[in-house]
C-alpha positions as CSV (number, residue, x, y, z in Angstrom):
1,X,9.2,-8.9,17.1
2,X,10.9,-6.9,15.1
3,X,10.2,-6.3,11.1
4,X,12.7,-8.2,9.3
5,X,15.3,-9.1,12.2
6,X,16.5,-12.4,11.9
7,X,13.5,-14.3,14.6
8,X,10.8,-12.6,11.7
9,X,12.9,-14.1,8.7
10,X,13.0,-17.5,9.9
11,X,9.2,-17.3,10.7
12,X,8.3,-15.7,7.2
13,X,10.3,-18.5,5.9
14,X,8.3,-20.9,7.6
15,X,5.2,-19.0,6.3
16,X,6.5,-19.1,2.8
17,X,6.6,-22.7,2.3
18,X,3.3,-23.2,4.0
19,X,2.0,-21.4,1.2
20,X,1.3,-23.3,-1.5
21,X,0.2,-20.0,-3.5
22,X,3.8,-18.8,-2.8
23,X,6.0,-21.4,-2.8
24,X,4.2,-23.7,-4.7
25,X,3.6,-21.2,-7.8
26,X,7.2,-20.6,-7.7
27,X,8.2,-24.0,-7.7
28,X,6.5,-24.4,-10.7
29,X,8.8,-22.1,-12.8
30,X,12.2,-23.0,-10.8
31,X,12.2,-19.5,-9.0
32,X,15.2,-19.2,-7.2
33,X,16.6,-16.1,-5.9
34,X,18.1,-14.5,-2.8
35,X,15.6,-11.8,-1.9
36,X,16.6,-8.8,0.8
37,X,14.1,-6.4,2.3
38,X,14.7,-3.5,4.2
39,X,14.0,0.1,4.5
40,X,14.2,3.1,2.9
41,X,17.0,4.8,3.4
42,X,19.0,2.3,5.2
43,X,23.0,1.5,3.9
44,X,21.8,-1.9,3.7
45,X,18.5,-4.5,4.1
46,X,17.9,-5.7,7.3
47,X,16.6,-9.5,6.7
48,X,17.5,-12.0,3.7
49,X,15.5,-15.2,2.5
50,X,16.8,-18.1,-0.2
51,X,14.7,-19.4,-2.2
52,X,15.0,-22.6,-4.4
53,X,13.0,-24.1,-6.6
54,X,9.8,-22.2,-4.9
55,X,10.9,-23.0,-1.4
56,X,12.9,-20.6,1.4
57,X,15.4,-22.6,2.3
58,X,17.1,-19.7,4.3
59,X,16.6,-16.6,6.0
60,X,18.0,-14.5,8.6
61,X,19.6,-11.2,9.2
62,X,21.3,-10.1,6.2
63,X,25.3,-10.5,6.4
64,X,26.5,-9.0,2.9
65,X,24.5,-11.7,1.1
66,X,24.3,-11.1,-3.1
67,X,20.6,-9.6,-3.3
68,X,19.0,-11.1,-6.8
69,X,15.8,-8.8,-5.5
70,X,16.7,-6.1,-2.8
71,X,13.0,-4.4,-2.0
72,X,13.3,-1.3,0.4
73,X,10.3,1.0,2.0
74,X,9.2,3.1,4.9
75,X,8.6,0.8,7.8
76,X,5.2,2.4,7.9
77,X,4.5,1.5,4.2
78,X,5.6,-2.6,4.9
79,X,3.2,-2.2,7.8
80,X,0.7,-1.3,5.7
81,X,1.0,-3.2,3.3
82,X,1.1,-6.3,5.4
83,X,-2.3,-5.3,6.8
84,X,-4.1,-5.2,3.9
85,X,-4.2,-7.6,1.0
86,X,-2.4,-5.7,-1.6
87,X,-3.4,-6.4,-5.2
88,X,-1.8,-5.5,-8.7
89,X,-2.8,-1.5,-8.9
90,X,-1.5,-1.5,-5.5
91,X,1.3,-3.1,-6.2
92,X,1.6,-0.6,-9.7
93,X,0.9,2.6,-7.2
94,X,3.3,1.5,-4.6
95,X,5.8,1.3,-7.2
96,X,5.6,4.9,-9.3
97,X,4.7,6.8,-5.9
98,X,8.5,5.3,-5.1
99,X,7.1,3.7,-1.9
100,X,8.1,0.5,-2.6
101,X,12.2,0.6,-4.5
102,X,13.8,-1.9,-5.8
103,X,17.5,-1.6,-4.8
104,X,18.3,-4.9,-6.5
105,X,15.8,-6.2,-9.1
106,X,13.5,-5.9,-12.3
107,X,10.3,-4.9,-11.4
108,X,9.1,-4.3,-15.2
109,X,10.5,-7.8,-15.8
110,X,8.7,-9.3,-12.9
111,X,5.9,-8.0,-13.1
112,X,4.9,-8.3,-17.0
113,X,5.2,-12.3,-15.6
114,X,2.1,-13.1,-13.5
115,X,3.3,-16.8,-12.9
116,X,5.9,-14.2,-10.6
117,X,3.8,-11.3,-10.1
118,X,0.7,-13.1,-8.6
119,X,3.3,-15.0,-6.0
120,X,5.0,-11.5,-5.5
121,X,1.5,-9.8,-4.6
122,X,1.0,-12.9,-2.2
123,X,4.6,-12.6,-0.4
124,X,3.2,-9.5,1.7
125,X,-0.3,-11.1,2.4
126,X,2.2,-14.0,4.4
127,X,4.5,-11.4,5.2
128,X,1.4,-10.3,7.3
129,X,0.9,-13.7,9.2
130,X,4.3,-13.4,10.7
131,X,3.5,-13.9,14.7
């Protein structure tokens, strides 16, 4: 299945609110964003997930959606990533290295906030679960 076409958003969805350290964190302080991912590179993201109040409540292929978050990287990199429970330095290295950009989106905001930080970290540990 391909990363982030719309079959994959719909099943990260599903993991996302099956994770209570994701969606239930977030519920907790009324997250609710659009979020697009994609790669590096690339006019535009390839896949798109809603979240309210914690939970996904959308996701697809993106289709000019307004990004609140709009995270881009090598294919290679989300791969890795995805493999391998990433952690805050991680998270810190992917970040100045310019692996992981933020198109859309205030990573010094976010992450200087671990009630959105820790469930950030955890999005690409269920990113990895996708089947």
């Amino acid at each position: 299945m391909e990363l982030f076409s719309d079959q994959w958003m719909k099943k990260f969805m599903d993991e996302w609110n099956n994770e209570n350290n994701l969606s239930g964190a977030l519920e907790k302080i009324g997250f609710s964003s659009t979020i697009a991912y994609g790669f590096d590179g690339d006019e535009q993201p390839r896949g798109v997930i809603n979240v309210e109040n914690g939970m996904a409540v959308s996701a697809g292929s993106y289709n000019g959606e307004q990004a609140n978050w709009d995270l881009r990287a090598r294919e290679t990199a989300w791969k890795e990533w995805m493999q391998k429970e990433m952690s805050m330095m991680g998270l810190g290295a992917a970040y100045t290295t310019r692996k992981l950009k933020f198109a859309v989106g205030d990573y010094k905001a976010m992450i200087k906030d671990p009630r959105m930080a820790g469930p950030f970290i955890k999005s690409f540990t269920v990113m990895g679960w996708v089947q």
